[in-house]
Residue frames as qw, qx, qy, qz and C-alpha x, y, z in Angstrom:
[[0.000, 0.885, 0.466, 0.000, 0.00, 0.00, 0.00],
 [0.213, -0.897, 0.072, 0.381, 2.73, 2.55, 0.81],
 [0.223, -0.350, 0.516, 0.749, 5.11, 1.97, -1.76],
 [0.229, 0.560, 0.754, 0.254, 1.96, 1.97, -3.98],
 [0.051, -0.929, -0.283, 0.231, 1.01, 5.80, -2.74],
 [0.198, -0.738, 0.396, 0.510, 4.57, 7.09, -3.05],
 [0.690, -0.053, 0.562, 0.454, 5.42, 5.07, -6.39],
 [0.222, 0.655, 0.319, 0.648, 4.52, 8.44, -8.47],
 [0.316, -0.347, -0.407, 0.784, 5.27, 11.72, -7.49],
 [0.027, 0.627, 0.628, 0.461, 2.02, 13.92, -7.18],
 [0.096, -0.415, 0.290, -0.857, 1.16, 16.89, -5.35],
 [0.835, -0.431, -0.106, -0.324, -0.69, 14.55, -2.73],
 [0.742, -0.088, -0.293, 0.596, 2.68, 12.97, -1.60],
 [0.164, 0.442, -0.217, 0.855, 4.11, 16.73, -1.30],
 [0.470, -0.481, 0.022, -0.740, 0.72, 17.93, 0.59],
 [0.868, -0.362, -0.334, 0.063, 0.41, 13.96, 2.63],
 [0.786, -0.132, -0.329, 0.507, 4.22, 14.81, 3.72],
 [0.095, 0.378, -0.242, 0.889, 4.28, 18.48, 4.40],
 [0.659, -0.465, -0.097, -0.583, 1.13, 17.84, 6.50],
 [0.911, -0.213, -0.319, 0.151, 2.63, 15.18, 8.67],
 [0.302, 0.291, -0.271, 0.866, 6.14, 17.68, 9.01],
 [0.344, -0.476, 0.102, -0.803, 3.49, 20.04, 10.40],
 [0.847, -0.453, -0.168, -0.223, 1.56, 17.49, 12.96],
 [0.823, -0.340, -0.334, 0.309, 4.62, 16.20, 14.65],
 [0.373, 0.373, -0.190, 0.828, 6.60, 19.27, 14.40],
 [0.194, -0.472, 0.237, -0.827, 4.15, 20.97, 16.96],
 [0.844, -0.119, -0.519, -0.070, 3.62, 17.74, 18.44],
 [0.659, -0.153, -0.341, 0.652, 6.82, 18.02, 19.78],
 [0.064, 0.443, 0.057, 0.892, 6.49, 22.07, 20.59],
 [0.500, -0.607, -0.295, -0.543, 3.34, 21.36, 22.27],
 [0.743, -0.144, -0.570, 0.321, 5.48, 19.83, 25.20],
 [0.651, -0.089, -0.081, 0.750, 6.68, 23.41, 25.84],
 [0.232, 0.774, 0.510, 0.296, 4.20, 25.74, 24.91],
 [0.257, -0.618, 0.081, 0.738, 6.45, 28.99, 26.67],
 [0.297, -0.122, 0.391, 0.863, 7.16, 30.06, 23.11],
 [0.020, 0.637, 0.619, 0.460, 3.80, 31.48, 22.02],
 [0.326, -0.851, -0.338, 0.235, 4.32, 33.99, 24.69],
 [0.261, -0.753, 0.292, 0.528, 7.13, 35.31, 22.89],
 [0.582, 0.725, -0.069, -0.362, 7.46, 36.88, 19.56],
 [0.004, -0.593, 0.805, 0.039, 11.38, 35.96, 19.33],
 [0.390, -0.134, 0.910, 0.041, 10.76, 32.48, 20.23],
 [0.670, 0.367, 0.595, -0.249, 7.65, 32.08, 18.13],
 [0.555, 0.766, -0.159, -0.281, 9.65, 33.47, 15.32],
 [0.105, -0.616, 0.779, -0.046, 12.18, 31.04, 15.81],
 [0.381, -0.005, 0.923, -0.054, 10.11, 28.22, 15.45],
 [0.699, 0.599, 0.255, -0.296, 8.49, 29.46, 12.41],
 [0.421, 0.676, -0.557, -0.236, 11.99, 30.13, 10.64],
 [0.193, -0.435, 0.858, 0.193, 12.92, 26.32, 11.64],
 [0.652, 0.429, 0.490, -0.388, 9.66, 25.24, 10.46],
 [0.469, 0.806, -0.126, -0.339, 10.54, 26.98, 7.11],
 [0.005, -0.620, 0.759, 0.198, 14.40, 25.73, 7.12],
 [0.475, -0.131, 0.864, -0.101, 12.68, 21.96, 7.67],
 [0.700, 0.518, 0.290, -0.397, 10.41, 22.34, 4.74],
 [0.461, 0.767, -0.385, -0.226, 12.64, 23.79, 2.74],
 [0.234, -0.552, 0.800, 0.006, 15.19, 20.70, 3.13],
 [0.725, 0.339, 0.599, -0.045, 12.37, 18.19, 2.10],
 [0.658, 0.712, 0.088, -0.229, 12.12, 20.32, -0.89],
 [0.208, 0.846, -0.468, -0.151, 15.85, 20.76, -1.50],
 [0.385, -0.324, 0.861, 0.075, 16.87, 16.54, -1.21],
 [0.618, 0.616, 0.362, -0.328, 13.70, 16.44, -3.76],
 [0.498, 0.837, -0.066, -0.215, 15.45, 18.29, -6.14],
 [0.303, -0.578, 0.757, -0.016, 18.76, 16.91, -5.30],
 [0.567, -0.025, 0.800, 0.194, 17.72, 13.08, -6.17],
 [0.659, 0.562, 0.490, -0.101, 15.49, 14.07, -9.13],
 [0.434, 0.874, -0.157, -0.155, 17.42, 16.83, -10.92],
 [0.058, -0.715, 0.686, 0.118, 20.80, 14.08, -10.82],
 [0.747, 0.097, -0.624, -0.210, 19.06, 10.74, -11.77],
 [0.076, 0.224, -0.850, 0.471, 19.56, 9.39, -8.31],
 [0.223, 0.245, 0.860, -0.387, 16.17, 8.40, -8.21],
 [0.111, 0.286, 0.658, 0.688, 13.27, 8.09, -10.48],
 [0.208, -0.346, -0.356, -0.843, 9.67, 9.86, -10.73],
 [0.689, -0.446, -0.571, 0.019, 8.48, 9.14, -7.06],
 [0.447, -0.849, 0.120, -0.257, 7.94, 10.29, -3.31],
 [0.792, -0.439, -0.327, 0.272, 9.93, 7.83, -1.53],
 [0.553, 0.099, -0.336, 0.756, 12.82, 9.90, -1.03],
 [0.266, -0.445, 0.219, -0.827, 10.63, 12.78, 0.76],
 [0.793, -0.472, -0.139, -0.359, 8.94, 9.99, 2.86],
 [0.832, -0.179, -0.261, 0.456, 12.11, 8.47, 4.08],
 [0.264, 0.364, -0.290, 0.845, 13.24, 11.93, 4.95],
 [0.379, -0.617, 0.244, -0.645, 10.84, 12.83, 6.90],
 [0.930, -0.165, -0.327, -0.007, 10.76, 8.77, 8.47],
 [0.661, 0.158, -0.377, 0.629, 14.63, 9.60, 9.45],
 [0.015, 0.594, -0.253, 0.764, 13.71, 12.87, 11.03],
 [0.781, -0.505, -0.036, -0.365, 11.11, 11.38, 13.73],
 [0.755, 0.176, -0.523, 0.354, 13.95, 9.38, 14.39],
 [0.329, -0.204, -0.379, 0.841, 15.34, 12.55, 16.65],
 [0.083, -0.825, -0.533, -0.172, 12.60, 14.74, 17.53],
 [0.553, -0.641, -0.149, 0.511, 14.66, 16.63, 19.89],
 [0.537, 0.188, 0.484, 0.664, 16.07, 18.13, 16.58],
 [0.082, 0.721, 0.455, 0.517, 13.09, 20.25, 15.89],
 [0.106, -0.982, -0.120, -0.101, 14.68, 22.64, 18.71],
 [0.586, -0.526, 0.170, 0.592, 17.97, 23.10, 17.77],
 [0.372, 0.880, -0.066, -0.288, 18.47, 25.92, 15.33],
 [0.125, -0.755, 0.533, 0.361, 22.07, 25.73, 14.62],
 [0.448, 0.161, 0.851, 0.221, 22.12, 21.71, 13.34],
 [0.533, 0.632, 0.561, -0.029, 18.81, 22.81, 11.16],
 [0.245, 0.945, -0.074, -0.203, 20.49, 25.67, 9.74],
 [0.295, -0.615, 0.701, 0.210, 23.58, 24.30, 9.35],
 [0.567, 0.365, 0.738, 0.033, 22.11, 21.09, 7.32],
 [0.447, 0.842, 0.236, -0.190, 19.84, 23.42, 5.03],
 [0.001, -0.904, 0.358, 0.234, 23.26, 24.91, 4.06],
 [0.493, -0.276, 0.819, 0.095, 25.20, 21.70, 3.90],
 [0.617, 0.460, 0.634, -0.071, 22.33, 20.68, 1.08],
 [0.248, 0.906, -0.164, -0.300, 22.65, 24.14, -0.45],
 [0.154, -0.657, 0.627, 0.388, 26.70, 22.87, -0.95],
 [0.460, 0.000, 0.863, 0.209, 25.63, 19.10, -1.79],
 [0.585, 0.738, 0.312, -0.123, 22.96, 20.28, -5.00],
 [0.341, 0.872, -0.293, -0.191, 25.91, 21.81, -6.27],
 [0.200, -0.587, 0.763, 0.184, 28.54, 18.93, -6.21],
 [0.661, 0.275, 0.698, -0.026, 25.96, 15.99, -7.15],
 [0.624, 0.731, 0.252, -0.110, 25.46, 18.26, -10.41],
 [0.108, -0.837, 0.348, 0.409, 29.06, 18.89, -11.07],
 [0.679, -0.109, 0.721, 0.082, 28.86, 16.05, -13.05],
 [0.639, 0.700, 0.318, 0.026, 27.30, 17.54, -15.81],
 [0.601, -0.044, 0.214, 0.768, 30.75, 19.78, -16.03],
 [0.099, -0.854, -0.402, -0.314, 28.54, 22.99, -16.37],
 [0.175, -0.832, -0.085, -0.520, 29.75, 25.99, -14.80],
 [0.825, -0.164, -0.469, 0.268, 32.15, 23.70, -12.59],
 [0.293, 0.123, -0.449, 0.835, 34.25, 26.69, -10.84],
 [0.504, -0.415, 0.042, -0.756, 30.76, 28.73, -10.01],
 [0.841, -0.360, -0.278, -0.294, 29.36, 25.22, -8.43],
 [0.661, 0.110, -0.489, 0.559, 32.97, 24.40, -6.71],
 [0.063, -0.362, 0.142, -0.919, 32.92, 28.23, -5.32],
 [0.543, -0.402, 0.034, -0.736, 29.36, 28.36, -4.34],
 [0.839, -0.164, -0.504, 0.125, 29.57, 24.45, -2.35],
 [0.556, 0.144, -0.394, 0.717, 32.61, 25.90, -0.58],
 [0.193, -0.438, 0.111, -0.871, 30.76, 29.04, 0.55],
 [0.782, -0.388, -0.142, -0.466, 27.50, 27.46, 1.88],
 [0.773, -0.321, -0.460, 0.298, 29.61, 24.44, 3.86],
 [0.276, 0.470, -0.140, 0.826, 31.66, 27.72, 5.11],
 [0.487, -0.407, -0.098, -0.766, 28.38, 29.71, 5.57],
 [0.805, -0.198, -0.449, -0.335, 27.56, 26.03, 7.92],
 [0.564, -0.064, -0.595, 0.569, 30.47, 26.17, 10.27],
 [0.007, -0.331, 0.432, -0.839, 29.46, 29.09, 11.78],
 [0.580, -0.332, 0.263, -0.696, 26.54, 27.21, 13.22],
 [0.912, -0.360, 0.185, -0.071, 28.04, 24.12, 13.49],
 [0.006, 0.821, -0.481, -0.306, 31.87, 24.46, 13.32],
 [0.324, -0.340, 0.825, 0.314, 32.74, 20.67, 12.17],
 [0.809, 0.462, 0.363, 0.024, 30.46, 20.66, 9.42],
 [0.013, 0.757, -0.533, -0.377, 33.80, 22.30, 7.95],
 [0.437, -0.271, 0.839, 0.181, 34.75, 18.86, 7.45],
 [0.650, 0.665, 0.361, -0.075, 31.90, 18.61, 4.40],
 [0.531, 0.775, -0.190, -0.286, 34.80, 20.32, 2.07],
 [0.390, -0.389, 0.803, 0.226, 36.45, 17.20, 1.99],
 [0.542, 0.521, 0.656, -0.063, 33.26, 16.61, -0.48],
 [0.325, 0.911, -0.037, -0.252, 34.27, 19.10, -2.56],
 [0.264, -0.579, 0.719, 0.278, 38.01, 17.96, -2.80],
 [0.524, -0.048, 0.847, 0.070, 36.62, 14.63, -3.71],
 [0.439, 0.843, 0.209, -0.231, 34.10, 16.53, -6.46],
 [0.236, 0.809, -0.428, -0.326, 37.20, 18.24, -7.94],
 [0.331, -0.289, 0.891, 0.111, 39.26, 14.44, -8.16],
 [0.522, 0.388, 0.745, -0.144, 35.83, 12.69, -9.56],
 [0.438, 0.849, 0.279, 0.098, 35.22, 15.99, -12.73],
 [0.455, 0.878, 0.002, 0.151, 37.76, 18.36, -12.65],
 [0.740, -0.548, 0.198, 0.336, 41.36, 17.68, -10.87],
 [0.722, 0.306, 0.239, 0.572, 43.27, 18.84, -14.13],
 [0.168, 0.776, -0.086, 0.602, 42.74, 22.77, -13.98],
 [0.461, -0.176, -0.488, 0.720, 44.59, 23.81, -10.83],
 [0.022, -0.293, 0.133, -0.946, 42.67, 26.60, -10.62],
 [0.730, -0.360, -0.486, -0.318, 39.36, 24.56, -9.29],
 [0.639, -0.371, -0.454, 0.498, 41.84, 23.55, -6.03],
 [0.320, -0.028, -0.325, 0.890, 42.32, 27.27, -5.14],
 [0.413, -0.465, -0.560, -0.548, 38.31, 27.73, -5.17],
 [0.522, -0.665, -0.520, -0.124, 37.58, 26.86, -1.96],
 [0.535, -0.357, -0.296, 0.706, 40.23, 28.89, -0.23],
 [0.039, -0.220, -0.187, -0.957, 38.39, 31.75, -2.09],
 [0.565, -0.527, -0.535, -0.342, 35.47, 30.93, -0.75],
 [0.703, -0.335, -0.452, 0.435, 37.02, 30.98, 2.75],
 [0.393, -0.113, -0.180, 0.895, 37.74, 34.58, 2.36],
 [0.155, -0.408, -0.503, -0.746, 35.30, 35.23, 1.15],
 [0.541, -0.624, -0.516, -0.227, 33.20, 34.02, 4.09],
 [0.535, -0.408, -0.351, 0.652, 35.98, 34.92, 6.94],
 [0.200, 0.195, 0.100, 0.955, 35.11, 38.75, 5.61],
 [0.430, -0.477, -0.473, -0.603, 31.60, 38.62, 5.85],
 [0.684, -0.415, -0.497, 0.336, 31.92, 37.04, 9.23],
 [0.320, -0.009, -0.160, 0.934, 34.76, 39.99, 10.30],
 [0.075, -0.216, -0.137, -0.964, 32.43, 42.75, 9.26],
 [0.579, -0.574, -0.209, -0.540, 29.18, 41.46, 11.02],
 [0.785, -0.079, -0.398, 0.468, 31.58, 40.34, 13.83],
 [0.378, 0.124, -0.039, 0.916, 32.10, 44.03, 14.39],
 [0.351, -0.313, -0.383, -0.795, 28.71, 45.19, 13.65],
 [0.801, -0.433, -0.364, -0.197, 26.85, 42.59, 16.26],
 [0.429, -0.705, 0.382, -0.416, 30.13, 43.15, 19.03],
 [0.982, -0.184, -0.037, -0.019, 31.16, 39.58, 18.79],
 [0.381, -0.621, 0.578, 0.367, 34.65, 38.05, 19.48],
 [0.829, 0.336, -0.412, -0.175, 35.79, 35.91, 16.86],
 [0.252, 0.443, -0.825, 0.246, 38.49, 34.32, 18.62],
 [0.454, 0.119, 0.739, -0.484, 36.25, 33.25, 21.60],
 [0.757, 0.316, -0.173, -0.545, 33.66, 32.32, 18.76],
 [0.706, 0.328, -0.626, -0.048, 35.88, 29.72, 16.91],
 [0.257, 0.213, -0.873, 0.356, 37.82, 28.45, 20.27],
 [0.597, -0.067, 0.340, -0.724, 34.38, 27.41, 21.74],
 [0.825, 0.315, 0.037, -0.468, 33.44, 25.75, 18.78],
 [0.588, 0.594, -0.541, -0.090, 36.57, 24.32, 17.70],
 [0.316, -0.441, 0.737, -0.404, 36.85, 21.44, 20.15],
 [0.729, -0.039, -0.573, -0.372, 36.56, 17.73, 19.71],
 [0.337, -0.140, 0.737, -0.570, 35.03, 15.20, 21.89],
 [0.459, 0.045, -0.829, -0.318, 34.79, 11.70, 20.99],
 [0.283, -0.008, 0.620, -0.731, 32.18, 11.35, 24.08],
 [0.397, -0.369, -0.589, -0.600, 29.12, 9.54, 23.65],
 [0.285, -0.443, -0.829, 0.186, 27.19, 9.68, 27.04],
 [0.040, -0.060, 0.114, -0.991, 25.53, 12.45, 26.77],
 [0.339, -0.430, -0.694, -0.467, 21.57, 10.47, 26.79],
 [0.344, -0.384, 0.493, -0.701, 19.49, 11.68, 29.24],
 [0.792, 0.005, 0.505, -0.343, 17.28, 8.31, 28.89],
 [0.504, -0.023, 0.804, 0.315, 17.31, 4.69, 27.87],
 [0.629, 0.688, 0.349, -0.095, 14.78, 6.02, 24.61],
 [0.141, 0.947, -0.227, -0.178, 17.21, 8.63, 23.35],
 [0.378, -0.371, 0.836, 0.145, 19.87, 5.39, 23.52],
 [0.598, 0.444, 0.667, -0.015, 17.24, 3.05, 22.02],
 [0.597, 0.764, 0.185, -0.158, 16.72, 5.45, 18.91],
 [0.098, 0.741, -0.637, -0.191, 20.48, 5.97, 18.17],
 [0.417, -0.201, 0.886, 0.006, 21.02, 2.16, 18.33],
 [0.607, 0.534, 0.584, -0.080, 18.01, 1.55, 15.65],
 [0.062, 0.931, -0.183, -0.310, 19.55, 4.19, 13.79],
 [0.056, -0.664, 0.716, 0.206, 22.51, 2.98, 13.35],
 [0.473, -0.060, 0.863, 0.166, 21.58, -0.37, 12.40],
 [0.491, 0.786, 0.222, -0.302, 19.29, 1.11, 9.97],
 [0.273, 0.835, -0.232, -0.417, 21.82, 3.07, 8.71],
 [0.420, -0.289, 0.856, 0.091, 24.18, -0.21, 8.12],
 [0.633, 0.288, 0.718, 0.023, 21.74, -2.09, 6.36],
 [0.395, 0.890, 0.062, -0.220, 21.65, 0.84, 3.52],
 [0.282, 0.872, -0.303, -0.261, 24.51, 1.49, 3.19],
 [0.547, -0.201, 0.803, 0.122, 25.74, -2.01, 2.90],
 [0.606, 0.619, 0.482, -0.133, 23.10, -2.43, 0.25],
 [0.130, 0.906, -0.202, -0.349, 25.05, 0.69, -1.18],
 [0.105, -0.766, 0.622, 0.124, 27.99, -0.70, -1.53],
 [0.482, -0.142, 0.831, 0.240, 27.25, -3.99, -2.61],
 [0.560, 0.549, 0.583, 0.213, 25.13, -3.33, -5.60],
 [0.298, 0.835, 0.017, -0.463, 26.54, -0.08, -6.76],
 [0.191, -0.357, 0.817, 0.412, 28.89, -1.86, -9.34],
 [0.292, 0.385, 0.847, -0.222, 25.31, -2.90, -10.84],
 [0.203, 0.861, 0.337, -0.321, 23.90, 0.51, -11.45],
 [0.436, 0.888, 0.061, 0.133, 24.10, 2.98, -14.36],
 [0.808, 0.087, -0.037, 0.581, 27.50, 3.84, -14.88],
 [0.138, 0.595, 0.108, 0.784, 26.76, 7.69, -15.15],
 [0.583, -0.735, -0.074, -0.339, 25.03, 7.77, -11.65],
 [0.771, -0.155, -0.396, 0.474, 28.64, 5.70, -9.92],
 [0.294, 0.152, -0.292, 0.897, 30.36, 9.06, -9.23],
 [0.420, -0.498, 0.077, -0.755, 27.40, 10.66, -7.64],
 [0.830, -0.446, -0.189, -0.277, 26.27, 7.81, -5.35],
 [0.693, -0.063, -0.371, 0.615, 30.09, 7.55, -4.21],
 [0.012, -0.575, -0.251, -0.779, 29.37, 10.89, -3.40],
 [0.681, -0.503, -0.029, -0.531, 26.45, 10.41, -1.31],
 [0.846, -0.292, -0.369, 0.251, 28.27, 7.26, 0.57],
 [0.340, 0.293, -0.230, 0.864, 31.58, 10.10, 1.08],
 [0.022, 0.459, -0.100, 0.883, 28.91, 12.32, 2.56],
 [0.796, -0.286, -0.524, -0.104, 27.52, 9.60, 4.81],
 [0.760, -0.090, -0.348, 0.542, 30.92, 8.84, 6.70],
 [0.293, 0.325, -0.164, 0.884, 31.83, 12.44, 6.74],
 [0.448, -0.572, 0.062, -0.684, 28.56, 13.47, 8.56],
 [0.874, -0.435, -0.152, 0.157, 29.42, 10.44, 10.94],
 [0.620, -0.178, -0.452, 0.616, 32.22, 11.59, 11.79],
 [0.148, -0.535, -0.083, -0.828, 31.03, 15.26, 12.40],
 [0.756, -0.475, -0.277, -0.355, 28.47, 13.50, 14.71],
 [0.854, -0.349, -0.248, 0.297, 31.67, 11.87, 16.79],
 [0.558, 0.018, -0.238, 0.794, 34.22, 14.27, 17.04],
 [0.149, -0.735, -0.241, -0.616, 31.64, 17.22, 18.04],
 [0.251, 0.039, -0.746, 0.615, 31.44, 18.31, 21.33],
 [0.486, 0.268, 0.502, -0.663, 27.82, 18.81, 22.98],
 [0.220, 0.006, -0.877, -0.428, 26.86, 16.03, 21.33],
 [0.638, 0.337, 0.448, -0.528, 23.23, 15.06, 21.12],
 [0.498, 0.293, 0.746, 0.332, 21.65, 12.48, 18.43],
 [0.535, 0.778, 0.238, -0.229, 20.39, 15.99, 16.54],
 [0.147, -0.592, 0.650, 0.454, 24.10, 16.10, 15.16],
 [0.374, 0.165, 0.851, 0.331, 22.77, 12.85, 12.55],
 [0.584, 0.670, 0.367, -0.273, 20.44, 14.93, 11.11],
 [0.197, 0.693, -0.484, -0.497, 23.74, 15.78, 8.74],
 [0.342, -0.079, 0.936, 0.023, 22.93, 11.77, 7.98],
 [0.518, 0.286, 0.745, -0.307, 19.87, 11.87, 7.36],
 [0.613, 0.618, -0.299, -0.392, 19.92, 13.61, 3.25],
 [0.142, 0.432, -0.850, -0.266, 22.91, 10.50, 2.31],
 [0.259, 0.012, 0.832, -0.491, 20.79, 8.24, 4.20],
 [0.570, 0.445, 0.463, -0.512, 17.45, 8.76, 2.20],
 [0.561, 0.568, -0.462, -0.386, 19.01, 9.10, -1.14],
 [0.276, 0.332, -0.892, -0.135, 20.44, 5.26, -0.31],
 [0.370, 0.166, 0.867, -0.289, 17.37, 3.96, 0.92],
 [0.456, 0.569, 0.064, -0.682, 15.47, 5.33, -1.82],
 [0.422, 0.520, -0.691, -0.271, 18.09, 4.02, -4.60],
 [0.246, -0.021, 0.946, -0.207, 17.68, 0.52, -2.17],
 [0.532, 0.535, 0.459, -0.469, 13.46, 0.56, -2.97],
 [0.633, 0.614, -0.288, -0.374, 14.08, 1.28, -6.67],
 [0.023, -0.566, 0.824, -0.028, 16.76, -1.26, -6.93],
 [0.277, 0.059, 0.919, -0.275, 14.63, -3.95, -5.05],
 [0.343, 0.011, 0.076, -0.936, 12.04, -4.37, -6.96],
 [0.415, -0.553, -0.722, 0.018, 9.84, -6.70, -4.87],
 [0.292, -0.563, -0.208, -0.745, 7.18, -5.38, -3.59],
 [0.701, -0.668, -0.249, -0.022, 6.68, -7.51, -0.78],
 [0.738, -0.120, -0.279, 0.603, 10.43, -6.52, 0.23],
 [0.015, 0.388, -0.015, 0.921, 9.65, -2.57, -0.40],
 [0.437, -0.557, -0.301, -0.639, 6.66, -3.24, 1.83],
 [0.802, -0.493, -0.221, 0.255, 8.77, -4.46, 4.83],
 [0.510, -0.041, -0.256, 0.820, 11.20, -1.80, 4.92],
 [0.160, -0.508, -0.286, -0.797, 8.95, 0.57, 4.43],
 [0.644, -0.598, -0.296, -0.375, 6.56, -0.78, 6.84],
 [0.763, -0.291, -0.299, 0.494, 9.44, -1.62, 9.80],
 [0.287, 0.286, 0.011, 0.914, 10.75, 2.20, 9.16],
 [0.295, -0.538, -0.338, -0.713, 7.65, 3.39, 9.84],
 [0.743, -0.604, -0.267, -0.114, 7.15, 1.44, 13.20],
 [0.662, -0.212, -0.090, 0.713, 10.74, 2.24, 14.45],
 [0.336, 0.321, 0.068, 0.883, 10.05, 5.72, 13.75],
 [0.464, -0.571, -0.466, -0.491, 7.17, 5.93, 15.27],
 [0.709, -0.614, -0.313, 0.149, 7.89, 4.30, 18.54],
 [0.525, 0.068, -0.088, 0.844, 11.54, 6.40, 18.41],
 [0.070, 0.346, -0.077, 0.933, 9.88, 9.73, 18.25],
 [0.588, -0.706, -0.077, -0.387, 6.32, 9.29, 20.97],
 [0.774, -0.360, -0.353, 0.383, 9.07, 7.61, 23.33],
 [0.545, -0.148, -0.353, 0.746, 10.94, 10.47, 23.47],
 [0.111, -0.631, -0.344, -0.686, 8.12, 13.33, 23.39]]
């Protein structure tokens, strides 16, 4: 039945899954209701509203406008499946902004394939992961995805490697000058942020354990899948979906070497994560086998996000 709803993408998937975003998103909100007494906060939880939409829309456009997945929902329903995952998520600004940005870089490296406009899309990646440390300082580590971009399409002009260190100045100016404007340090800024800590015991309860532990075995079973049938697939689609595995690992390791860690740090998982369950469903194609991951996802998301509400 569900891979039967999603197996064409219609503006009823969009409207089934932006309506669901909206029901648990204030689900979880309702726990807390203080912010409706205050403009600040209640704008704050419309602009992450906005940032979370916009992210369905922007891994949308991501699998469809690079072949990474044909004419179908799943890959918004498994995004939003992964989010319920961590609910806790839907009140941390920095992670959601930081992501949104992270996506911003990854639309532009999946498409660098096409060799189009390669320094603008190198450049403008570099910025946005940049534009992503300042609100979460090791997503830095995302322009190792870009390195690997330049190795995969365009490693021959040397000017392509001195891209992202333009970008870098670009952004350390912008930074400087509203750094100045807003009274901040920088130095204290970065040497906060710049600190690793391979800690993991940061759960406040056994749920918040429980959903990282399903998680992760989730995430395994993909990306195994990945990796043993991409030698299989379309030859034109190899260098993107090595891509998306690269930008797997890298947001694990973001997730471990962070410091106030919390499971919302996987949401930088959760775009590689849908594009290889997505490409898993097309791939498989039994039905009764799409209708047990599907249907297990669903109940492991479920019970992951009312446990920890």
């Amino acid at each position: 039945m569900i891979t039967s709803v999603f197996k064409k993408s219609t503006p009823l998937n969009y409207s089934l899954v932006v309506i669901l975003i909206l029901v648990f998103f204030f689900m979880f909100q309702i726990k807390d209701p203080s912010w409706v007494t205050s403009y600040f906060l209640a704008f704050q939880k419309v602009s992450l509203l906005c940032f979370i939409l916009a992210s369905f829309f922007m891994i949308n456009f991501i699998v469809k406008k690079n072949g990474l997945s044909k004419d179908n929902g799943y890959a918004i329903f498994f995004y939003l499946l992964f989010l319920l995952f961590f609910p806790t998520l839907f009140n941390n600004p920095n992670v959601i902004y930081a992501n949104f940005f992270i996506l911003l870089a990854v639309r532009r490296l999946i498409s660098l394939q096409s060799l189009k406009a390669s320094k603008e899309k190198i450049f403008d990646a570099s910025f946005w992961i940049f534009v992503a440390s300042l609100f979460q300082f090791w997503s830095v580590l995302f322009l190792v995805l870009v390195f690997i971009s330049i190795v995969f399409h365009v490693s021959r002009d040397y000017r392509n490697w001195v891209l992202p260190f333009i970008a870098l100045l670009a952004v350390a100016i912008l930074f400087y000058m509203t750094s100045l404007i807003l009274n901040i340090d920088a130095v204290a800024f970065f040497q906060e942020r710049a600190v690793v800590d391979f800690r993991i015991d940061y759960f406040k309860n056994n749920y918040e354990n429980g959903a990282l532990s399903i998680y992760t075995a989730v995430a395994l079973f993909f990306v195994t899948s990945m990796l043993m049938t991409l030698s299989n697939r379309p030859q034109i689609v190899h260098s993107s979906y090595k891509k998306v595995v690269a930008y797997f690992f890298i947001a694990a390791l973001v997730y471990i070497i962070s410091p106030n860690k919390s499971n919302d740090l996987l949401l930088f998982s959760i775009a590689p994560l849908t594009i290889m369950a997505t490409s898993h469903v097309e791939y498989m194609q039994q039905k009764l086998n799409n209708e047990i991951v599907y249907y297990v996802l669903i109940v492991c998301s479920l019970f992951t996000f009312f446990s920890q509400l």
